[in-house]
Kinemage of the C-alpha trace (Angstrom):
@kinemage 1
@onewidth
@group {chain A} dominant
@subgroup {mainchain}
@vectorlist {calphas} color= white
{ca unk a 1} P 8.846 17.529 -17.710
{ca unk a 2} L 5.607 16.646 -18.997
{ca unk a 3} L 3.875 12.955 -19.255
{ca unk a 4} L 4.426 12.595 -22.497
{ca unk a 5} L 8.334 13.635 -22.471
{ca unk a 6} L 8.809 11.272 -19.383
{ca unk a 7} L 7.691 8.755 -21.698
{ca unk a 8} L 10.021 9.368 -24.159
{ca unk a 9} L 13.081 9.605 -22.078
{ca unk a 10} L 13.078 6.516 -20.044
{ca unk a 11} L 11.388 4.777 -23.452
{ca unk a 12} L 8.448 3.116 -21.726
{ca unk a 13} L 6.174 1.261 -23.593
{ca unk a 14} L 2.913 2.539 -21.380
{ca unk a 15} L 0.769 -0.171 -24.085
{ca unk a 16} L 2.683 -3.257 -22.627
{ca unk a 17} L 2.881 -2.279 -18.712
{ca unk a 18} L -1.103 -1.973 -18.757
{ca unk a 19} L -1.011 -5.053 -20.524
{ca unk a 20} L 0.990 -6.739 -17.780
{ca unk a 21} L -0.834 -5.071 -15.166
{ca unk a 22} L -4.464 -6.553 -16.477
{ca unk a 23} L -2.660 -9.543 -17.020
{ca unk a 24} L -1.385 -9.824 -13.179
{ca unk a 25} L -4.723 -8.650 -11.779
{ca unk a 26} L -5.949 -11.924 -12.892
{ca unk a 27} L -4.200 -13.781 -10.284
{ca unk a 28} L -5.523 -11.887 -7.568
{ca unk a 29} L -7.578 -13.411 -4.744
{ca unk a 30} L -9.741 -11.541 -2.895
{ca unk a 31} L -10.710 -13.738 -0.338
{ca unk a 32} L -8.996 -14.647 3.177
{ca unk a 33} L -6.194 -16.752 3.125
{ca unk a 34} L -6.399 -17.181 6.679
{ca unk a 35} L -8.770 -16.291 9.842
{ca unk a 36} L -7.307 -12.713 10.215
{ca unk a 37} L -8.860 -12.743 13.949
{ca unk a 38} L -6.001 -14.861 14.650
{ca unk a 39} L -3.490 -12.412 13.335
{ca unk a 40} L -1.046 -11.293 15.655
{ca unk a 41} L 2.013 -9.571 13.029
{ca unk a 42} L 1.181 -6.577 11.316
{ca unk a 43} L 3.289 -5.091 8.707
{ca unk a 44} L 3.247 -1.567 7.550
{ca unk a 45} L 5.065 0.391 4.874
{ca unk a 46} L 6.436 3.784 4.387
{ca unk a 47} L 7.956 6.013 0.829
{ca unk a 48} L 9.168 8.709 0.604
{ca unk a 49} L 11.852 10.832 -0.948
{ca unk a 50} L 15.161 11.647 0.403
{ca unk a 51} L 18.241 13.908 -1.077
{ca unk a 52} L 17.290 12.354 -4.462
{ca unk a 53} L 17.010 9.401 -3.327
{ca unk a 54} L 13.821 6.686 -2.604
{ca unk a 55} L 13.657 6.226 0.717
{ca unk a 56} L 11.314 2.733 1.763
{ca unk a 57} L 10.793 1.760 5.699
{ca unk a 58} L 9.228 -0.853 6.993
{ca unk a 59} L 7.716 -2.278 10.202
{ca unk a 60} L 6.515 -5.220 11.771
{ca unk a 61} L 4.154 -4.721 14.757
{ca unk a 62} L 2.346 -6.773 17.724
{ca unk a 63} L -1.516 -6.386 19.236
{ca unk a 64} L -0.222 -4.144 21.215
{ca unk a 65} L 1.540 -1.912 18.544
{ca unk a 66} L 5.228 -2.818 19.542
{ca unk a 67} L 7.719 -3.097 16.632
{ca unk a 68} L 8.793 -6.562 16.657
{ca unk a 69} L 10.724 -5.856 13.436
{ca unk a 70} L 11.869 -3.136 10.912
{ca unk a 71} L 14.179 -2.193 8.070
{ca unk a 72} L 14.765 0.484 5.626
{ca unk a 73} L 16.561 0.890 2.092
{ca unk a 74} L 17.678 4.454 0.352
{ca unk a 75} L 18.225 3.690 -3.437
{ca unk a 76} L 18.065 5.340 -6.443
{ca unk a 77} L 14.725 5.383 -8.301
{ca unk a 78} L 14.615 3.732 -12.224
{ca unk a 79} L 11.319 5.054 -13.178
{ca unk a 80} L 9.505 8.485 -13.662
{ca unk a 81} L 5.916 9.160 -11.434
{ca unk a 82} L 3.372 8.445 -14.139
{ca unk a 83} L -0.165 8.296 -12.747
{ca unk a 84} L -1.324 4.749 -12.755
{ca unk a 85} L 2.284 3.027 -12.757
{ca unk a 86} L 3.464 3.668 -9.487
{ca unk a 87} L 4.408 0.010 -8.534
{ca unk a 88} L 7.107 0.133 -11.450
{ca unk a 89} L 8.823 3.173 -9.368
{ca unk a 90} L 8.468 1.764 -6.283
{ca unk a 91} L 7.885 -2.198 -6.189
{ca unk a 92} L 11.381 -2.661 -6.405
{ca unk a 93} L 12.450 -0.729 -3.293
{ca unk a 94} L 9.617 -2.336 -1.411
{ca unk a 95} L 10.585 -5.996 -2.247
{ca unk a 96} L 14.127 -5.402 -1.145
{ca unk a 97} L 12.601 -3.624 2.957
{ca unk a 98} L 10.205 -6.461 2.918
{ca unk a 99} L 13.436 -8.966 1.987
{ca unk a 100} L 15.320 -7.785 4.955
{ca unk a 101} L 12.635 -8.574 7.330
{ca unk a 102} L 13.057 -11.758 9.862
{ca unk a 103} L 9.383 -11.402 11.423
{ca unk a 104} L 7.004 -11.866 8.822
{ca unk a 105} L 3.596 -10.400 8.948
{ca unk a 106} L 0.584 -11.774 8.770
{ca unk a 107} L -1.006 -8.548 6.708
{ca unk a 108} L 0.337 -5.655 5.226
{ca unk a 109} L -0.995 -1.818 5.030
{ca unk a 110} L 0.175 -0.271 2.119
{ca unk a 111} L 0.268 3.240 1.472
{ca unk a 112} L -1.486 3.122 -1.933
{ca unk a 113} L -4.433 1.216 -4.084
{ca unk a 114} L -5.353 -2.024 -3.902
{ca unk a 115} L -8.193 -3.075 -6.455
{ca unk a 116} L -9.629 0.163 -6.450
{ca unk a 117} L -6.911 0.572 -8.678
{ca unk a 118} L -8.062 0.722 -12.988
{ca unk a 119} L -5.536 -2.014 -13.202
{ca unk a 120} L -3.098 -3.152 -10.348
{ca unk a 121} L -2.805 -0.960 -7.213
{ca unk a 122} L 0.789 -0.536 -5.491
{ca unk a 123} L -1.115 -2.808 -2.505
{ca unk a 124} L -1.469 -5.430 -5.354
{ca unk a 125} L 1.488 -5.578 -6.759
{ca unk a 126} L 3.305 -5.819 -3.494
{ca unk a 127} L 1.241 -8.754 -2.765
{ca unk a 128} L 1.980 -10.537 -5.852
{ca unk a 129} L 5.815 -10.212 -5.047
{ca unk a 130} L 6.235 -11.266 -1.714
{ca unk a 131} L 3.033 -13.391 -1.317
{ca unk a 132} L 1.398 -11.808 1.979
{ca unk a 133} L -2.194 -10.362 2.159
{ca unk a 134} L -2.059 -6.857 1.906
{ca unk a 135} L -4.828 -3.973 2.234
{ca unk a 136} L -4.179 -0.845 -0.017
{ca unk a 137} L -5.181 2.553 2.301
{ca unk a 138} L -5.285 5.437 -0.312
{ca unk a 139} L -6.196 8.999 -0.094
{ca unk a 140} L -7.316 9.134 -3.468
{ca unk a 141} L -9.624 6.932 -6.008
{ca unk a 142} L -9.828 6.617 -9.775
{ca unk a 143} L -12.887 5.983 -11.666
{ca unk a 144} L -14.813 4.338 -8.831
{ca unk a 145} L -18.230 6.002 -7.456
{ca unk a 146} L -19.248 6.055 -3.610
{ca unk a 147} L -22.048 4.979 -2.207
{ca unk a 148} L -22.552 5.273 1.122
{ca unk a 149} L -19.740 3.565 2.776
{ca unk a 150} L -19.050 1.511 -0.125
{ca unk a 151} L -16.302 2.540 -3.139
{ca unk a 152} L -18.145 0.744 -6.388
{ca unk a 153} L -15.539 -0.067 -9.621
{ca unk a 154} L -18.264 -1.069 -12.743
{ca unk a 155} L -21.157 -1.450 -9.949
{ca unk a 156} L -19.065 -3.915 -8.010
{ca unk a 157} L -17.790 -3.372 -4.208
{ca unk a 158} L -14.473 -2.740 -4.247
{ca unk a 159} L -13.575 -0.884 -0.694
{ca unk a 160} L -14.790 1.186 1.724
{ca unk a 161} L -14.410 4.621 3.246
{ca unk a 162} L -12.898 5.040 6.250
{ca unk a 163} L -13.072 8.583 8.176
{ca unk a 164} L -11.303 7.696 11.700
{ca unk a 165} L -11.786 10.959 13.402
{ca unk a 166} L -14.275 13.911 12.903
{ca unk a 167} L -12.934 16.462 10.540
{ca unk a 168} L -10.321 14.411 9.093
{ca unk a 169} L -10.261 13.488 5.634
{ca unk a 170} L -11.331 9.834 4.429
{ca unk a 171} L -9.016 7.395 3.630
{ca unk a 172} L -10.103 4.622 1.214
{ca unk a 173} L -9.724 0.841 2.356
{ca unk a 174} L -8.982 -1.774 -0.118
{ca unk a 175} L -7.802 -5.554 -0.642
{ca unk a 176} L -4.650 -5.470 -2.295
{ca unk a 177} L -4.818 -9.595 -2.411
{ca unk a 178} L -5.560 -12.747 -0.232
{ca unk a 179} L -8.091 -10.507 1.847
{ca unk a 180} L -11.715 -9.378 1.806
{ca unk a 181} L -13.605 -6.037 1.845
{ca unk a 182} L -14.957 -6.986 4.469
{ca unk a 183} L -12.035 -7.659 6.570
{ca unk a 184} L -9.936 -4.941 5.032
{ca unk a 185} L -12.271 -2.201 6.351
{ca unk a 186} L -12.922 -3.952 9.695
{ca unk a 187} L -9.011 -4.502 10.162
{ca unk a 188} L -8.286 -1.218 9.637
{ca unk a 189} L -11.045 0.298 11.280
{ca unk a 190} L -9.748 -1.654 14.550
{ca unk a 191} L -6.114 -0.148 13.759
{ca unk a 192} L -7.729 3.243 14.433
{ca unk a 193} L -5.807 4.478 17.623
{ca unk a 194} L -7.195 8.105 18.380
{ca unk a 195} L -6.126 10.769 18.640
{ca unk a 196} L -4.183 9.303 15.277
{ca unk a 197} L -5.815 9.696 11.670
{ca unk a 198} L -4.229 6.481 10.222
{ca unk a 199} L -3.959 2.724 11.028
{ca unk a 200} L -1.785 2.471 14.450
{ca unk a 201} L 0.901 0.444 12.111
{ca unk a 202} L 0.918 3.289 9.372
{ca unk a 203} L 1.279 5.757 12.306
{ca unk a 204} L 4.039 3.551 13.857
{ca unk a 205} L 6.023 3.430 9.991
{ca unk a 206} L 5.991 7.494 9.437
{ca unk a 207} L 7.153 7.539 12.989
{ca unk a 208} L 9.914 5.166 12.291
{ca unk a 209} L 10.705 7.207 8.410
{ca unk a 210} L 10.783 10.267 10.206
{ca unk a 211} L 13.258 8.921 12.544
{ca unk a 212} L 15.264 7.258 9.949
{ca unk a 213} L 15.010 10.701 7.626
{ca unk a 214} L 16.697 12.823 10.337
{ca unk a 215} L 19.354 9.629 10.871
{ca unk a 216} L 20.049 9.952 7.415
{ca unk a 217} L 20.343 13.797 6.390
């Protein structure tokens, strides 16, 4: 099924959601809501599909990369994959792993966009919800240029690329909310835990999916 006849199905009015998301980008803050030296909880977060079903896992982590904390939900998804709206598939899901956390972090990784994002990245979103900085590490941009390190929306630093290992590909570090740049890319570059590609705590949450996957089926 095409974009167009996804549309039509579940009746979304594509107008009004970029409406809301422009509108909710407006209350971001990209700046540090605390001294993220002194962090000590790190979240991390997981999606994925399972027998039909949306499968969201979660994690809470020390300094030393121990879970301290983790849940999962399976549910049933609402809304399509339209490029640009993934939040409105997946927020929901996300809110309700986050809600059955007792440790809360202190930052999240989130598989997904923050403002490198057109409108609202998934790492946004999520931050808007639950009200904990969050960095969005993405695979992909849209409509942003690179220069050097730096990922540019409209001339204006937005993120960084990261490439942990040689060979690898690069993985694109930005603020979802209450965070820097700055601190986004040197958080994450810190994560790095070779021989592993991705953020210890990312690597730590597809550990824990997988697990919970083969629980599951």
């Amino acid at each position: 099924m095409n974009r167009e006849e996804l549309i039509k199905k579940y009746d979304i009015d594509i107008a009004k959601l970029e409406k809301e998301q422009l509108k909710l980008a407006k209350e971001l803050e990209i700046k540090d809501k605390i001294d993220f030296s002194l962090a000590d909880k790190f979240g991390a977060i997981s999606t994925t599909f399972l027998k039909n079903k949306f499968l969201c896992c979660i994690i809470v982590c020390n300094k030393d990369y121990e879970i301290i904390d983790r849940a999962y939900v399976l549910e049933k998804v609402k809304f399509p994959y339209l490029a640009g709206f993934r939040a409105y598939r997946e927020l929901p899901i996300m809110v309700m792993a986050f809600n059955k956390l007792k440790e809360k972090p202190d930052v999240f990784l989130v598989p997904g966009q923050g403002i490198i994002h057109p409108r609202l990245g998934l790492a946004s979103h999520f931050s808007l919800s639950v009200g904990v900085p969050t960095i969005g590490v993405s695979n992909s941009i849209i409509d942003c240029k690179i220069k050097g390190e730096d990922i540019l929306k409209k001339e204006k630093k937005v993120g960084k690329v990261l490439i942990s290992k040689s060979g690898s590909r690069p993985m694109y570090i930005s603020p979802g909310n209450l965070i820097t740049v700055k601190t986004s890319y040197d958080l994450c570059k810190g994560f790095i835990n070779l021989p592993h590609k991705k953020p210890e705590p990312l690597h730590l949450v597809g550990r824990y999916a997988r697990d919970v996957g083969k629980e599951l089926k």
